[in-house]
C-alpha positions as CSV (number, residue, x, y, z in Angstrom):
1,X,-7.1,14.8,-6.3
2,X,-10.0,14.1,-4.2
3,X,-9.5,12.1,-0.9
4,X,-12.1,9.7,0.1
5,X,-12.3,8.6,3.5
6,X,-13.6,4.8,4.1
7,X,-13.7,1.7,6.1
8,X,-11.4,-0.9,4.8
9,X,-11.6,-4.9,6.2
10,X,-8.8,-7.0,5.7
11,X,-6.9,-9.8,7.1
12,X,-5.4,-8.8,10.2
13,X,-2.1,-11.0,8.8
14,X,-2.1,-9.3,5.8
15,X,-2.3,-5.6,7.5
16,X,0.4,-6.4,9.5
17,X,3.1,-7.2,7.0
18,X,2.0,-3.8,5.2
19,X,2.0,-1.9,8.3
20,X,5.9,-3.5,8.5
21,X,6.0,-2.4,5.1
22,X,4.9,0.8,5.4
23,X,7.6,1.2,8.7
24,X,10.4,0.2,6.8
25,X,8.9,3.0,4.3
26,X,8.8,5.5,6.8
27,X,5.6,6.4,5.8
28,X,1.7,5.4,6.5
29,X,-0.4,2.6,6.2
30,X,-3.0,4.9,4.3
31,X,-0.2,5.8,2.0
32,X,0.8,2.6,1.3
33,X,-2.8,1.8,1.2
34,X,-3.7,4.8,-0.9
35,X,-0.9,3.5,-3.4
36,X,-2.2,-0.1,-3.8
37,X,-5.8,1.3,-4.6
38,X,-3.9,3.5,-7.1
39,X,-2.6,0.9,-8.9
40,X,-5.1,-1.8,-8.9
41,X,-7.3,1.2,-10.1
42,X,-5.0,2.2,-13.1
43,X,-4.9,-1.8,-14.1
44,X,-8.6,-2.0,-14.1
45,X,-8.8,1.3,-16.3
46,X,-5.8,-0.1,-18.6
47,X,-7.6,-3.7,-18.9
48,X,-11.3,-1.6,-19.6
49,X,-9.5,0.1,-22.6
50,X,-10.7,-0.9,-26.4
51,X,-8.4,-3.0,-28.1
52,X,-8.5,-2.8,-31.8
53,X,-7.1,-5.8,-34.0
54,X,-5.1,-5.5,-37.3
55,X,-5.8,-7.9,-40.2
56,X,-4.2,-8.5,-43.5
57,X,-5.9,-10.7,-45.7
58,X,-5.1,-11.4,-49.9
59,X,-8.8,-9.7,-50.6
60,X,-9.2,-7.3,-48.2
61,X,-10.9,-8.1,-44.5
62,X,-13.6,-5.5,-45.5
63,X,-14.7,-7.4,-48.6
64,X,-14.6,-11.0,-47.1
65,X,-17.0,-10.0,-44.0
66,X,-19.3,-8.4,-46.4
67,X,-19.4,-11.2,-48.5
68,X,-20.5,-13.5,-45.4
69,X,-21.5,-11.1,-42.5
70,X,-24.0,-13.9,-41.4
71,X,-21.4,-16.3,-40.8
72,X,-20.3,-17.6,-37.7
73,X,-16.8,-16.4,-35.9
74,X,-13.9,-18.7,-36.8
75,X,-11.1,-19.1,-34.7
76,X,-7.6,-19.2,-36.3
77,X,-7.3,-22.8,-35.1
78,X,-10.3,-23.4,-37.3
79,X,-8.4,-22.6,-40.4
């Protein structure tokens, strides 16, 4: 892994609870800081991740779009 050095500006409240934090730790600030960016990174990269949908229909989804690929999206409250 590849360490970036950079600037970081933040509430002076909220770097003193996780300099507290990081105390109680026994470790860093830039760890603990390092392991927030970490995570908030790996949510962003799970959230950015395709999503594919499963549908079951009684003629097959594949026939019913083709039969009316011009037609507007329905929401299943719609129906």
């Amino acid at each position: 892994m590849t360490v970036r050095r950079t600037t970081l500006a933040a509430d002076r409240d909220d770097l003193a609870l996780l300099e507290e934090a990081a105390r109680r730790r026994g470790v860093s600030l830039a760890r603990v800081l390092r392991e927030l960016v970490a995570r908030e990174a790996e949510e962003l990269r799970t959230a950015q991740r395709p999503r594919f949908g499963v549908a079951r229909t009684s003629h097959g989804a594949a026939q019913i779009a083709a039969a009316d690929e011009d037609a507007p999206i329905r929401s299943r409250a719609g129906t």
